[in-house]
C-alpha positions, 0 to 999 in steps of 0.5 A: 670217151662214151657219154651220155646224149643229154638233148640240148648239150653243147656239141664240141670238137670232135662229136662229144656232148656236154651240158650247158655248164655256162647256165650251171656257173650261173648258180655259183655266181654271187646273188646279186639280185633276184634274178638269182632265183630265176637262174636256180630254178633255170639251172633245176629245169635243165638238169630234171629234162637232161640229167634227173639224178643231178637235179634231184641232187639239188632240190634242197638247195632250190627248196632254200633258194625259194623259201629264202629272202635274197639277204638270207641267200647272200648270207648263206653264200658268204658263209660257204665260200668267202666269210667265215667259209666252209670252203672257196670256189678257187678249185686251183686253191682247193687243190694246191693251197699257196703253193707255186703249183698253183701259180702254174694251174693260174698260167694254164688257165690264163691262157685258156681263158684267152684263147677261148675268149671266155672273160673272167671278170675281176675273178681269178682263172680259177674261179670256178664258175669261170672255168666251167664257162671255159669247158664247153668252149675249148676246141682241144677235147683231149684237153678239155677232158684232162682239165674235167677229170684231174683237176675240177672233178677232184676240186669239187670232190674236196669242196663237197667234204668241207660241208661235212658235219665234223669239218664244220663244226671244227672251222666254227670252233676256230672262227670263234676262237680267232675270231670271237664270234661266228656269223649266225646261220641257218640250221637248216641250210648251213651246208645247202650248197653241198647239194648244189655241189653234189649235183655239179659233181654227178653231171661232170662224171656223166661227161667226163668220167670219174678217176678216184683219187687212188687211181690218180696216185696209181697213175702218178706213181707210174708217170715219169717226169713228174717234178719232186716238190720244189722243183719246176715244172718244165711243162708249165714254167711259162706262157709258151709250153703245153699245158699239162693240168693232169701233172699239176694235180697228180703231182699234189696228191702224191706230196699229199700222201 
């Protein structure tokens, strides 16, 4: 896969180059302390020397981070991905809900995290800031690549949707009807985080490619084998097998349709 040579990318497997997706993670982590700030404007640097397009992408969302006080920055935080959310950073979620397919991403990604050494804290292996600190550390570059393109790719492209202006108000309007009420907000930054989603959309395309959903479902109609609903997947049924991140999500979109 051609990709585009971004000075200090991390250099896996077989010669590809990727950025520093550990230091992006960092942004999708909870902000704890102030040092968030820091990280933020760490993660903005990087992407104006390497990838102007993703960090330009995001400078509202630093604009926010700088202009706002670490409570507002929580709250905002929770308002997007936890309490009363607009979206979640479980991409396995965002792609499968509760069905079993995404039991079967969770054992993938089990078992890569391990095997990768990379720690995913009291986080599920598809949290997302866990899985893009698994990227740059996965020896299998083919795999690697199928995890980027038909599983996070398409994650992120559904989260930067839900920030949407009419998909908002209408989550608003059930938080408040089963609810009784909706945390306050900022009107300015309400859905800041789209930026910072937008600017991890546009860096992972720039190392991984881009498959539109359309395409997927093309590829899905033509692959044999895939599972009908309900059935399992012979190639995720346990811990031993091959992972095959491309059948999980390719078989979801097609039910989806």
């Amino acid at each position: 896969m051609e990709t585009v040579a971004l000075g200090e990318e991390k250099i896996i497997g077989s010669h590809q180059k990727i950025v520093d997706y550990a230091l992006l993670s960092e942004c999708f982590a909870y902000p704890h302390t102030d040092l968030y700030r820091e990280r933020v404007k760490a993660a903005h640097a990087y992407l104006s020397s390497f990838l102007p397009e993703a960090a330009k992408a995001m400078d509202l969302f630093v604009e926010c981070v700088d202009k706002s006080t670490l409570i507002e920055i929580q709250e905002l935080f929770l308002r997007s991905f936890d309490v009363q959310a607009l979206t979640t950073l479980d991409i396995g979620f965002i792609l499968f809900g509760e069905d079993y397919k995404r039991g079967q991403l969770l054992v993938h990604l089990n078992r890569e995290h391990r095997e990768a050494g990379n720690v995913c804290e009291t986080e599920l292996s598809d949290h997302l800031p866990n899985v893009l600190r698994l990227l740059p550390k996965m020896k299998d570059e083919q795999l690697r690549n199928e995890l980027a393109l038909k599983i996070v790719i398409p994650a992120i492209e559904k989260m930067i949707g839900e920030f949407e202006g009419k998909k908002v108000e209408k989550k608003d309007e059930v938080y408040k009807k089963h609810q009784k009420t909706v945390i306050e907000y900022s009107a300015v930054y309400r859905t800041v985080f789209q930026t910072l989603l937008q600017a991890l959309f546009i860096t992972l395309k720039n190392d991984f490619g881009y498959i539109p959903i359309a395409e997927l479902l093309q590829e899905s109609t033509n692959k044999p084998g895939i599972p009908e609903e309900g059935q399992a997947c012979g190639s995720c049924s346990d811990d031993k097998t091959p992972n095959d991140f491309g059948g999980n999500v390719e078989n979801e979109l097609n039910i989806e349709q």
